[in-house]
N, CA, C and O atoms as a MOPAC input file, in Angstrom:
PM7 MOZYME 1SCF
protein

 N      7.46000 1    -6.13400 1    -8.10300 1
 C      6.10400 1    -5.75500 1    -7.81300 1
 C      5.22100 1    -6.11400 1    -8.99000 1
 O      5.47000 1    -5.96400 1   -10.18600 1
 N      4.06600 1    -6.65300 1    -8.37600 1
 C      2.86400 1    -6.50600 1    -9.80500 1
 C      3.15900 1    -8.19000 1   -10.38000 1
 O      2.69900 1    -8.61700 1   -11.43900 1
 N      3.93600 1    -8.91500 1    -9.52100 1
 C      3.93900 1   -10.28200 1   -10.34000 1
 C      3.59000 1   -11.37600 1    -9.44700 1
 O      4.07400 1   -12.50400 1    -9.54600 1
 N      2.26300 1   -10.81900 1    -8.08500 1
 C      2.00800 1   -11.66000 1    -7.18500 1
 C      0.33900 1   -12.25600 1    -8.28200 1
 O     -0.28900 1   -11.65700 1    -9.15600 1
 N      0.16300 1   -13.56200 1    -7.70100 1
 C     -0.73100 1   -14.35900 1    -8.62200 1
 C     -2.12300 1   -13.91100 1    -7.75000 1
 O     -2.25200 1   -13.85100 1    -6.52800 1
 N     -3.19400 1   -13.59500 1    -8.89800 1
 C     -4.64400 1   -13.43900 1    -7.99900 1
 C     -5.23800 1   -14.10000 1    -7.61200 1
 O     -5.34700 1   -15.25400 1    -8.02500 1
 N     -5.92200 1   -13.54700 1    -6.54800 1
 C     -6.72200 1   -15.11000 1    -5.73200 1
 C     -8.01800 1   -14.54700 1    -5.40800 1
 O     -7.95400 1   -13.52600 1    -4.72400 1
 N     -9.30500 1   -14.99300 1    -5.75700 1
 C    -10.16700 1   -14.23400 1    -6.04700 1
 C    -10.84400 1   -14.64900 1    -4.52100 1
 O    -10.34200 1   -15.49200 1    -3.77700 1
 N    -12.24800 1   -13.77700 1    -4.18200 1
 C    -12.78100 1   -14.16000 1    -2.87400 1
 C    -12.95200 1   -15.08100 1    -2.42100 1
 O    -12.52200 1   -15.44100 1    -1.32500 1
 N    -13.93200 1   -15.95900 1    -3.49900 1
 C    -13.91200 1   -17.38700 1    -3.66900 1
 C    -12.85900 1   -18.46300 1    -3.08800 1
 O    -13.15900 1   -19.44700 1    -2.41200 1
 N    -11.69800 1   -18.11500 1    -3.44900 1
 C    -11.09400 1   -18.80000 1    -3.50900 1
 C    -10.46400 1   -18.29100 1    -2.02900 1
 O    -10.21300 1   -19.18200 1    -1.21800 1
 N    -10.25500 1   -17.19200 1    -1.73000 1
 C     -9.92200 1   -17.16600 1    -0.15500 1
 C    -10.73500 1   -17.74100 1     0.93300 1
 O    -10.33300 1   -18.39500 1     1.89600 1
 N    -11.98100 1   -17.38600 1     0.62100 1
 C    -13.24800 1   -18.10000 1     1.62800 1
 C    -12.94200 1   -19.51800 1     1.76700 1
 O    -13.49700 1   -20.20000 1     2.62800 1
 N    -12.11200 1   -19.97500 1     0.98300 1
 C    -12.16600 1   -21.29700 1     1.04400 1
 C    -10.66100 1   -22.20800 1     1.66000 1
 O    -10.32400 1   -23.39200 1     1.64800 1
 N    -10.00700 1   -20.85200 1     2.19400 1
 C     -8.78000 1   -21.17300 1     2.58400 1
 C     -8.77100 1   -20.99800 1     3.93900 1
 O     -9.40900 1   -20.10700 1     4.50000 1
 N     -7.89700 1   -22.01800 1     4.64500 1
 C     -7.80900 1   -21.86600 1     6.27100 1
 C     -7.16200 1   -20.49000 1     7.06500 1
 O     -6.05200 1   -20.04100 1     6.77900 1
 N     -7.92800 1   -19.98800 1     7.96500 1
 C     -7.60900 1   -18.60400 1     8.09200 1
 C     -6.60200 1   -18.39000 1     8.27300 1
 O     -6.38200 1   -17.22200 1     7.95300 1
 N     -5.41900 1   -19.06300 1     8.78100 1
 C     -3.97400 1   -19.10200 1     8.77900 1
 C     -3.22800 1   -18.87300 1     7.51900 1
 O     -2.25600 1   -18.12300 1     7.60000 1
 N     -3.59600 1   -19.52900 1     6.06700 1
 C     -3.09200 1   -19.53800 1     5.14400 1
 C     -3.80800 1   -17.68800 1     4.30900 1
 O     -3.23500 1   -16.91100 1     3.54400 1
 N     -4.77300 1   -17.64600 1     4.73900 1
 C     -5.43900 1   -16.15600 1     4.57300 1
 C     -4.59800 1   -15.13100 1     5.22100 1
 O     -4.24400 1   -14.14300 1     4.57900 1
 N     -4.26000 1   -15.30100 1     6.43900 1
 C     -3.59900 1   -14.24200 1     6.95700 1
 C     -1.93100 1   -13.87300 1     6.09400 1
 O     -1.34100 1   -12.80400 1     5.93800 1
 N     -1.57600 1   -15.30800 1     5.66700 1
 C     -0.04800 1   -14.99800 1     5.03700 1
 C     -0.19800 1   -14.75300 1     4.05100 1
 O      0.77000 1   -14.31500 1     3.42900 1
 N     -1.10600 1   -14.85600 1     3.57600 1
 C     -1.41400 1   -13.88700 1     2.13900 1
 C     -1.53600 1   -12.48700 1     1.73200 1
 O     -1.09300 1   -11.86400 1     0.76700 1
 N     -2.35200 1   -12.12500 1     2.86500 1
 C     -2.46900 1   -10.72000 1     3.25000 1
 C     -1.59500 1    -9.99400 1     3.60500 1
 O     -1.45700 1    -8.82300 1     3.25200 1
 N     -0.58500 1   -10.88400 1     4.68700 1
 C      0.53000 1   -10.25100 1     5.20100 1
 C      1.68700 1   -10.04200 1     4.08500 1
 O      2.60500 1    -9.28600 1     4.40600 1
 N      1.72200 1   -10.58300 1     2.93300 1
 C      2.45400 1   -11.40900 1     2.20000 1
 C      2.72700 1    -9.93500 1     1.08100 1
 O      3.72500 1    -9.45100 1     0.54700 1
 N      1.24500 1    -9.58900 1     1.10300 1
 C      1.05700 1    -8.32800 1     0.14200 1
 C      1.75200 1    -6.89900 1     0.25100 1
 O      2.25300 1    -6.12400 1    -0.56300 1
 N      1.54000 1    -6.90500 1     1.72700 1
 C      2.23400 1    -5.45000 1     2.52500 1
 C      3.40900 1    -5.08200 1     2.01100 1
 O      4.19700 1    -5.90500 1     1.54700 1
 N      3.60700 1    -3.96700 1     2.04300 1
 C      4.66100 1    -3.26800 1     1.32300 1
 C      5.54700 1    -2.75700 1     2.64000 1
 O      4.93600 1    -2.06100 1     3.45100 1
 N      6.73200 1    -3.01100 1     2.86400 1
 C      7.27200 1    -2.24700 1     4.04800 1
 C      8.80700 1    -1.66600 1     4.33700 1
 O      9.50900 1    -1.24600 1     5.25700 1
 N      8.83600 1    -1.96300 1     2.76400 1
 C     10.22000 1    -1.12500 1     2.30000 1
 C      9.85200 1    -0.00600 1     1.10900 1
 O      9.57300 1    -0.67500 1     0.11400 1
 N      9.75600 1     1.15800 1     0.85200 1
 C      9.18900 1     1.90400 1    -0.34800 1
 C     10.51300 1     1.80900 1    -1.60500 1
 O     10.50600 1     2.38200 1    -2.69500 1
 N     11.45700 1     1.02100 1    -1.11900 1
 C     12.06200 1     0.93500 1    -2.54700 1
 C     11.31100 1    -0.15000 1    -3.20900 1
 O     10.85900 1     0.00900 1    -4.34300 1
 N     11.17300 1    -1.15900 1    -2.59900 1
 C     10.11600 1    -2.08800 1    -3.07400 1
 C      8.71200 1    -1.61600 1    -4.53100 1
 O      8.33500 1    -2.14000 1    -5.57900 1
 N      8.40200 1    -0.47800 1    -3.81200 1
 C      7.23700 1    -0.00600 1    -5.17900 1
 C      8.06600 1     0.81300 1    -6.33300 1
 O      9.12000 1     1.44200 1    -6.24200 1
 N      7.20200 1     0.57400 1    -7.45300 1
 C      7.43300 1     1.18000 1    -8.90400 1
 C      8.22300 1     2.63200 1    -8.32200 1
 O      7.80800 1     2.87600 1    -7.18900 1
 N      9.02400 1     3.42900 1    -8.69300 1
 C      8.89000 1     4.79400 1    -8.55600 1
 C      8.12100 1     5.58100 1    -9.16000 1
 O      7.87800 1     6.64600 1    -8.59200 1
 N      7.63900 1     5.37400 1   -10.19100 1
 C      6.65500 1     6.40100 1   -10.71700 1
 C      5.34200 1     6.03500 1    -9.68900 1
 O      4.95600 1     7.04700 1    -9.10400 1
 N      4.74300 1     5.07300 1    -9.42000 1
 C      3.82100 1     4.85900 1    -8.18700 1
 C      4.16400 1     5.81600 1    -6.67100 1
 O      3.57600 1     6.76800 1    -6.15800 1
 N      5.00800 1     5.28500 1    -6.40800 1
 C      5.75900 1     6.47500 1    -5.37100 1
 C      5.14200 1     7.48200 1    -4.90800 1
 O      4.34500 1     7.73600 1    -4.00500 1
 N      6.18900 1     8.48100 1    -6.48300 1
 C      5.70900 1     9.50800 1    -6.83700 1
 C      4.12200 1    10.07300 1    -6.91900 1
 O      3.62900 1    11.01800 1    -6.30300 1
 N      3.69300 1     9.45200 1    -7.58600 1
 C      2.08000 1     9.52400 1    -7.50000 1
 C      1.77300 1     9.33800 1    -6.51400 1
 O      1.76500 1    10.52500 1    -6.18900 1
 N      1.32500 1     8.58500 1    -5.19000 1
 C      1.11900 1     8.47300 1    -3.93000 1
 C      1.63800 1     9.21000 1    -2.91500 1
 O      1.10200 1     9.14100 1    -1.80900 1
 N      2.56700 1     9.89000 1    -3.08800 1
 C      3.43900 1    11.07200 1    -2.34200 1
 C      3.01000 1    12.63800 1    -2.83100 1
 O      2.98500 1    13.68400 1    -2.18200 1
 N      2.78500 1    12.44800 1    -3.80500 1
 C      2.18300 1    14.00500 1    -4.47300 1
 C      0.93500 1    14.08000 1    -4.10200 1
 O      0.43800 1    15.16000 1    -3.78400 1
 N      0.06500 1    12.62100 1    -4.08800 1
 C     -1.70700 1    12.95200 1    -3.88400 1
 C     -1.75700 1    13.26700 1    -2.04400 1
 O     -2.62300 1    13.82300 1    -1.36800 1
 N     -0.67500 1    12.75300 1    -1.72500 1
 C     -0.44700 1    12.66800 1    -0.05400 1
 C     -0.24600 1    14.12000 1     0.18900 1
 O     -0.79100 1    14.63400 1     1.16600 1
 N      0.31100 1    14.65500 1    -0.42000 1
 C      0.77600 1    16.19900 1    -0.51100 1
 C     -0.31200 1    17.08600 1    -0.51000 1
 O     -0.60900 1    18.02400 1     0.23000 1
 N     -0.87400 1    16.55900 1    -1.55500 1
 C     -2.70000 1    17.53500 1    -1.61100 1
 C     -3.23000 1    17.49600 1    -0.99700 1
 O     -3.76600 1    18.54400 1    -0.63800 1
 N     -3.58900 1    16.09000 1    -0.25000 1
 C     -4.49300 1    16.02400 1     0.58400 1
 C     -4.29400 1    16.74100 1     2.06400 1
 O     -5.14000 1    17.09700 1     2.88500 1
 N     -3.14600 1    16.79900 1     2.08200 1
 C     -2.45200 1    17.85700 1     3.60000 1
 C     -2.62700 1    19.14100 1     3.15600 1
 O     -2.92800 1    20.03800 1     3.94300 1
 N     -2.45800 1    19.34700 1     1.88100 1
 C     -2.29400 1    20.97300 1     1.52900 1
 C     -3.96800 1    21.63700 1     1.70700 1
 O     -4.24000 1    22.73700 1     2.18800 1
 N     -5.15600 1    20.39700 1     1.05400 1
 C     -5.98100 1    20.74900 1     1.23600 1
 C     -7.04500 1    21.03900 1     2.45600 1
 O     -7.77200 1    22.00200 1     2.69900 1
 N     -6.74700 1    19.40900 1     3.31100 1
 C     -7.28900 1    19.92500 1     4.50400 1
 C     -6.55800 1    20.95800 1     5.61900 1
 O     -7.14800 1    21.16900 1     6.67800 1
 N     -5.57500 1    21.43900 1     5.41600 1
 C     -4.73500 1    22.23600 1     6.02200 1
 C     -4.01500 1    22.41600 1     7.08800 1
 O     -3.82400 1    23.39000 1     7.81600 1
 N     -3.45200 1    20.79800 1     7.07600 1
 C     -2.77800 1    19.98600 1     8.38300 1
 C     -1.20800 1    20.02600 1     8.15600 1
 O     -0.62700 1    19.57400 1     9.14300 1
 N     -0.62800 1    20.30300 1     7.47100 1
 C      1.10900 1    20.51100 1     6.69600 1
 C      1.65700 1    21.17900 1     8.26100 1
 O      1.31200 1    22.21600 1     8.82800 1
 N      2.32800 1    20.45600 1     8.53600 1
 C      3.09800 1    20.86800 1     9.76200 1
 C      4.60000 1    21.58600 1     9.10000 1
 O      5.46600 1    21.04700 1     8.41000 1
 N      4.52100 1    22.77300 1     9.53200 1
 C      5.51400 1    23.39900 1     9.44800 1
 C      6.61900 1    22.77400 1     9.80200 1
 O      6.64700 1    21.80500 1    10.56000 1
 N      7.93900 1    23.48800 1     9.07400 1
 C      9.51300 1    22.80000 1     8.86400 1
 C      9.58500 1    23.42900 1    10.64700 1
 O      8.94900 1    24.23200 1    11.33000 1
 N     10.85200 1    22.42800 1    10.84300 1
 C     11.62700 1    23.29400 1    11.97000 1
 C     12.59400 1    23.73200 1    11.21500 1
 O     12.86300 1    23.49900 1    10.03700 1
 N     13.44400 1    24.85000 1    12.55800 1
 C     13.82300 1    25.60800 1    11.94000 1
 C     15.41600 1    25.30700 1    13.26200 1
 O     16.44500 1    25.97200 1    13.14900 1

């Protein structure tokens, strides 16, 4: 992770929308071992708050 090369707007605007789309697609994350773990972590804890705060946390079964 973190060693894909930047490609600024510019430079997408100027690419055929086909080659735009695999770029984009290219980025997606769709395994979570894939990310940093300390990232993870951070994104799973703020995910946590944000349920705790608006007050949507679906109870465990039991």
């Amino acid at each position: 992770m973190g060693d894909r090369e930047f490609i600024s707007i510019e430079e997408m605007e100027k690419l055929p929308i086909a080659e735009r789309h695999r770029i984009v697609e290219e980025g997606f994350v769709t395994d979570l071992s894939d990310l940093d773990p300390e990232f993870l972590a951070r994104i799973r804890r703020r995910g946590r708050e944000l349920v705790e705060e608006r007050g949507i946390a679906v109870p465990p079964e039991e």
